[in-house]
Every structure is written in C-alpha cells, then in structure tokens.
N, C-alpha and C positions, 0 to 999 in steps of 0.2 A: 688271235694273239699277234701283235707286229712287231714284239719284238723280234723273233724270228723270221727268218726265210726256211717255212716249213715245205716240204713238197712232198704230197701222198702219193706212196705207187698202193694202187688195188689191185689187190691179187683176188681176183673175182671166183668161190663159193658156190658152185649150182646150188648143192643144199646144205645144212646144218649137219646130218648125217653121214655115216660112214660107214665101211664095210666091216665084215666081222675078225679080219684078222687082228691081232694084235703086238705082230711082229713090226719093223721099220721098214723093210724090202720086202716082206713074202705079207705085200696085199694086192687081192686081187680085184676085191670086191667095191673099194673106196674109192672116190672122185678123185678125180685130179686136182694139182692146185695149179691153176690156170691164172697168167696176169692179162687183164684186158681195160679198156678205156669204159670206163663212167659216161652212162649211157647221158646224164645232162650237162657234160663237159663242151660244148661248141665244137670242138679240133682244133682253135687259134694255138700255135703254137711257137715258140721261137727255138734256133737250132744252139745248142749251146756245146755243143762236142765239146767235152772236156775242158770245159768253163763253170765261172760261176752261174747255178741254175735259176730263173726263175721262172721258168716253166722247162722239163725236159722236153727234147725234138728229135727228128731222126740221125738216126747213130748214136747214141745218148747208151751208155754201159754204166746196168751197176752192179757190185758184188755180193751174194749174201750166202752169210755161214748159217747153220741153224744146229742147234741142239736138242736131242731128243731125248725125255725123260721117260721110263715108262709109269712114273710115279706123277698124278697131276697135282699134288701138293707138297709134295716133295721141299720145295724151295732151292734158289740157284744158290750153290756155292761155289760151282765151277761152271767153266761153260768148253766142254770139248765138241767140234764142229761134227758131229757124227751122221748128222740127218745131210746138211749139206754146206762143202765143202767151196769155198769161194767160188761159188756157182755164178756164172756169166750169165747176164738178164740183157735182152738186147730189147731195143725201140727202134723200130721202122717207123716210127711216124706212124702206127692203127693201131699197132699190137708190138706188146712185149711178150717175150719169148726165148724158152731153156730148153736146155734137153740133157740130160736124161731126165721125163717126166717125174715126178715126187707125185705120192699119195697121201693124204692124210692116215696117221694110226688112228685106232679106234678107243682108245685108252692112252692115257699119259700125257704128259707136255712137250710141246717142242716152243723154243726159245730163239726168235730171228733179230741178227746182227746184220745189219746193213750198210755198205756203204758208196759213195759215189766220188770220184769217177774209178771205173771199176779198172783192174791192175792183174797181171799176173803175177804169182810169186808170195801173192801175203796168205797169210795165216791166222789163224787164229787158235790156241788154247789158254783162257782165259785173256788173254790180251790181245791187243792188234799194234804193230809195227808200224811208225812212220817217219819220212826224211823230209825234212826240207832243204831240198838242194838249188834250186835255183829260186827259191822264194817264195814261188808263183803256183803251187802246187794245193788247189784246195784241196778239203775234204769235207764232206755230208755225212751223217752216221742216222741210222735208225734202228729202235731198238724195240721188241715189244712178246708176248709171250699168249701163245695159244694152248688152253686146255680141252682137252678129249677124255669122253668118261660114256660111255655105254654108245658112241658114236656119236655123239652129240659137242659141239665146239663150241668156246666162250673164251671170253677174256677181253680187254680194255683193248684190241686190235681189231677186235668185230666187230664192227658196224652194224647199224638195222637193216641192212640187206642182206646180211650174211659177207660180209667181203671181210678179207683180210685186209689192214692199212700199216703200212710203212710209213711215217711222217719223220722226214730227213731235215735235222736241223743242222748249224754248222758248229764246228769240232776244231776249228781255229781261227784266231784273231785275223777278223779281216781288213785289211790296211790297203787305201787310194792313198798314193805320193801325188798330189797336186802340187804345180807351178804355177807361178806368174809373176811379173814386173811388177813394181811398185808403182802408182799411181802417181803423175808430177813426177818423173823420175830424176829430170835436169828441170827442174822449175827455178833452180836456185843457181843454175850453171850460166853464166854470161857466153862463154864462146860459143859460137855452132857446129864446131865439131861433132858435140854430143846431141845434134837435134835426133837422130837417129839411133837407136844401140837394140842390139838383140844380146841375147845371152843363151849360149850353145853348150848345153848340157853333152859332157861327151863320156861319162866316168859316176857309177854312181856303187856304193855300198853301205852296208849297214854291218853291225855287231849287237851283244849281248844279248842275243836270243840261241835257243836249241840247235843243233841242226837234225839230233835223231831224239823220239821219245817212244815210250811205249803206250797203248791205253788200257786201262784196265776194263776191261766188257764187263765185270760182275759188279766194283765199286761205280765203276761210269764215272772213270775219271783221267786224267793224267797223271802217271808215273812214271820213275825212273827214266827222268831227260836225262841225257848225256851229250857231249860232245859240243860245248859251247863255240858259237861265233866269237873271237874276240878282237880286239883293234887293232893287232898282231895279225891274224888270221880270220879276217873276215868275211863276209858272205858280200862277195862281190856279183852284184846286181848288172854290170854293164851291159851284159848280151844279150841283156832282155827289155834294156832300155828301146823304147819306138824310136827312133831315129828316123829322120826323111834325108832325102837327096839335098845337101844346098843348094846344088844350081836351080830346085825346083820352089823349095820353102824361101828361098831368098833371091830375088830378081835381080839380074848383074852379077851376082855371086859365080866366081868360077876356081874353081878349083885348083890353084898353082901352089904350089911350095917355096917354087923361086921366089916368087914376088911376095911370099907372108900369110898366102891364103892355106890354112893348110887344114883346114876341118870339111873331107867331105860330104861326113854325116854328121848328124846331132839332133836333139831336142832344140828346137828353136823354139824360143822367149819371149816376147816383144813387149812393149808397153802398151797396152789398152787393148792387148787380147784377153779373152777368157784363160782362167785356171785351166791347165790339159791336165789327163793323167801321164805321167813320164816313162810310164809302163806299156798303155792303153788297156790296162785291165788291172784290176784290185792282186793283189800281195797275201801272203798269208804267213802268219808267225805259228809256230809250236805256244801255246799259253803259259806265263810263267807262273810259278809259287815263288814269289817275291821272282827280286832282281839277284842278278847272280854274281857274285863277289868279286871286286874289282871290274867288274865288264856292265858298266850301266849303257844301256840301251844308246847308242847313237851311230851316226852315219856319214862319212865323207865324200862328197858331191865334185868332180872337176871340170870348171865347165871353162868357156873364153868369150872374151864379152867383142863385139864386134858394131863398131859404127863405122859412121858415115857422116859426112857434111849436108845440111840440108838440100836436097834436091839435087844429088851426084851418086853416082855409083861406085864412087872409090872409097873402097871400106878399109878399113883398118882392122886387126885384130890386137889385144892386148898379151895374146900370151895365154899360156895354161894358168888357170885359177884353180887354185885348193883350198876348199872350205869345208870346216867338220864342228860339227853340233851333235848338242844332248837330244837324246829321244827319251830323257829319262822322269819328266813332266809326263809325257805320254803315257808311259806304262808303267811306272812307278806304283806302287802298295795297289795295282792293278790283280791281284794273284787271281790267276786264272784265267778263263774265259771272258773278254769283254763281250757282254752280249749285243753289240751294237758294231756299226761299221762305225770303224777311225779313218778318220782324214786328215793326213797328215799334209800341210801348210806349208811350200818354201815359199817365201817370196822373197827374190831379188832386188837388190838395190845397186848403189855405186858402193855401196858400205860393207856390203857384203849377203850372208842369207838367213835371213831369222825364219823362225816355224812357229807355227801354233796350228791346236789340233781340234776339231768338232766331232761331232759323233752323231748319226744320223741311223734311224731305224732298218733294221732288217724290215721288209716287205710282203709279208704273206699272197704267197702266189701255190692254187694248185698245180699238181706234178703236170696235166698233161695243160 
C-alpha cells in the first residue's frame, strides 16, 4: 500500500505457545517477547534519529503501551496501559531491545499502542497527548491486538512465522514548505541593476492549526484539539528555519550594518535554483475537523530581497519584506488526516509570494 509510510517492527515469537500461568507478572513458564531483525531483511539502513522514518537506524526509540485483557473476546472499550507502560524499545542498528522482559499470558488479550519517536512523560489511558510546539515534531502510531487461549496466540499482528508486527503509519499531516524564484524573474526589467537578486528568507510563521490535541486509542481518532494557533499568536517557525552563513551562500557578501548589509543568516533564494525545503526537513500539523473559526490556515513569511549590478559585488538590500497568505486552499474541507505528503509552493517574484500546493505519495518502506 503506498499511500502510507508503513514501518514494521517484529517482535519475533520462538513459538505459538505459552506457559501455564495465567496471571500478567507471575509467569514463569512463557517465552519471552523478544524484538529482532527479519532474517531476509539485508541490514541497509538509514539513520533517522528522531526524524521522519523510512527505514529505522541506530538510536531509533520507540514507545509502547499495551493492555491486558484476561477475557480474549472481551472487545476494547477502554484501553488502560496495564501490561506495558510507555515502555522504551531501543535500535542499535542488529537488535531492538527493553527491559524489564514481558512474557506472553496464556489466556486473554493484550492490545499494543505504539508510537515513534519515543518521549518521556506520555501516557496513555484511553487517549495519547500531543503538542506541536515547534512544528516539526512528528509522529507514527501503531496499533494491533493479540489473542491467547489455552497458550496458543493469533490475531491480524501474527504473521506466518509466528511474529508479532507493529506497522507505524503517520498520525499527522505532513507538510514540505518549498521555495524558489520565479523563472524570467527581470525578463521584462530594462535596467541592470536587477541582473542579479536573491531573496533571504529570514522570518517564517504559520496559524490556524492546534497546538495541543489528544488521540483517542479506542475510536483511532483525533479529539478534543485545543489551543489554536491564531494570526494574533501564532506558531512562529523562525528558529527552525535552515539558515546558511551569507558570507558563505553569497560570494562578496559580508556582513556590515553600517554600510546596509545587515542579514547575516537567511534562506537564500536565487533564480534558477531548485525548490529547497526552508526547514530542511517536512513540518507536521495536528489534523483538523474542518477549519477553525475566524483562524483560516495561513502564514506570514519576512524575507529581503537583495541584488546586485551584473558582474559586481556591490549588492544592495531592499529592506525587510512582509508578506502573508491563505493556506486555506490547502486544508480546507481537508477534515482530518490528509493521507498524503503536502507541499507547500512559495515562489517568489518582484510582485511578491504566491503558493500552490501538490501532494505526493507516502512511500512504503520496511522498518529495518
């Protein structure tokens, strides 16, 4: 399936079987639940520490709650973390690995909530907490439910080797801010002062999204957002903006105040560069249910546009530019989860900055 970025962790199964107790803690006799790598996996890996995943690597943490039922058809109506408790899953790069070991019951269900990148401090009864505070903060969730009945294990998590499978799909809208120049940018400009011009991203925010929601583990859904971004108090992105050194993205460029130069970071822009991301890495929004009143989705950008005369180094700057636009074409009667990465469009001109937005497949990639 592509529209997802699904990533399996197996939690590898010696057997089907179990020991005789029938308590949560007091077994003695049952297997462990063991996580290891798939024996026809290669080991190609990439390191993704607390990024978006499309294969995990070493150092790679993720969390998982589980619920233990002693009834295996029971059916969830709640989910309290009783079996295990935001339990830390580490990857070295061979092997995943917890401790305190967990054993399978011999009877009943247990019910696994998972998520990535794994965090101190959450919880889970019935719901899971989350912030977006700086933007950039994804999340993966996996969800899936194992039955035990005279020691014997099943359900849509088992696989035909006996493994247990976690498949992490993603749990918020994920957003690339791409830039670029307009194409011909002075085609129509007679002087030469503007043969050259960059545009120096140095200020970027957005509004009318969440900053906190909750999710609900039983409906699998999102609930009770609160605390909106709004154009008033918005979710100011700047410090996560990729900035480079001028003196080094801009040749001759040196850094004085006296003399006008006075930006000595920024997103530099050029015409007939590639789209960059202005982040270096994808954004992630909380999913709306519709748009939220009076706060429709958009973003003010400040950047300064800076030329030069052809074939000189004495550049010019224009000054701080403020420019602010709808993102509400983007996510608009959007409700929910867009199952697809958004890419959101500035491109620059002398006119100022329009957007338009694509949408490109999540990637199916196994975990290891």
């Amino acid at each position: 399936m592509k529209r997802f970025k699904h990533i399996v962790v197996a939690l590898s199964v010696a057997t089907l079987f179990f020991g005789c107790s029938k308590t949560v803690e007091d077994i003695t006799d049952a297997r462990a639940i063991t996580f290891s790598i798939p024996r026809e996996w290669p080991g190609e890996g990439v390191r993704t520490k607390n990024g978006s995943p499309t294969v995990f690597g070493p150092d790679d943490e993720i969390g998982v709650f589980a619920y233990y039922s002693p009834q295996a058809d029971a059916g969830s109506t709640s989910f309290v973390a009783n079996f295990m408790q935001n339990q830390l899953v580490s990857f070295d790069g061979s092997v995943w690995s917890y401790s305190p070991t967990k054993y399978w019951p011999t009877d009943g269900s247990v019910e696994f909530f998972g998520y990535f990148p794994y965090a101190t401090g959450h919880k889970v009864n019935d719901g899971f907490e989350h912030k977006c505070i700086t933007g950039l903060e994804p999340l993966y969730v996996a969800h899936t439910d194992v039955k035990a009945e005279n020691g014997k294990v099943s359900g849509d998590g088992i696989n035909e080797s006996g493994k247990l499978q976690l498949s992490f799909a993603p749990l918020l809208n994920k957003v690339n801010f791409t830039a670029k120049a307009k194409d011909g940018l002075f085609d129509e400009v007679e002087t030469d002062e503007y043969k050259d011009c960059r545009f120096l991203i140095k200020e970027f925010r957005v509004w009318g999204f969440y900053k906190t929601a909750r999710y609900n583990v039983i409906e699998r859904d999102w609930q009770i957002c609160e605390t909106p971004y709004t154009k008033e108090v918005p979710l100011d992105m700047t410090s996560s903006l990729d900035l480079k050194d001028m003196a080094v993205a801009v040749p001759g460029y040196k850094y004085d105040p006296d003399q006008g130069y006075c930006t000595d970071k920024a997103v530099v822009i050029y015409e007939g560069s590639d789209a960059i991301n202005i982040f270096g890495k994808s954004a992630y929004f909380i999913p709306m249910d519709g748009l939220i009143p009076d706060n429709d989705p958009g973003f003010e950008i400040v950047y300064v546009v800076l030329t030069n005369k052809a074939g000189e180094n004495d550049y010019k700057e224009s000054g701080i530019v403020t420019r602010s636009g709808s993102l509400r074409e983007i996510f608009a009667d959007k409700n929910g989860l867009i199952k697809k990465i958004i890419n959101v469009n500035l491109e620059f001109s002398v006119d100022g900055v329009t957007v338009t937005r694509d949408l490109t497949d999540y990637i199916y990639k196994p975990m290891f």
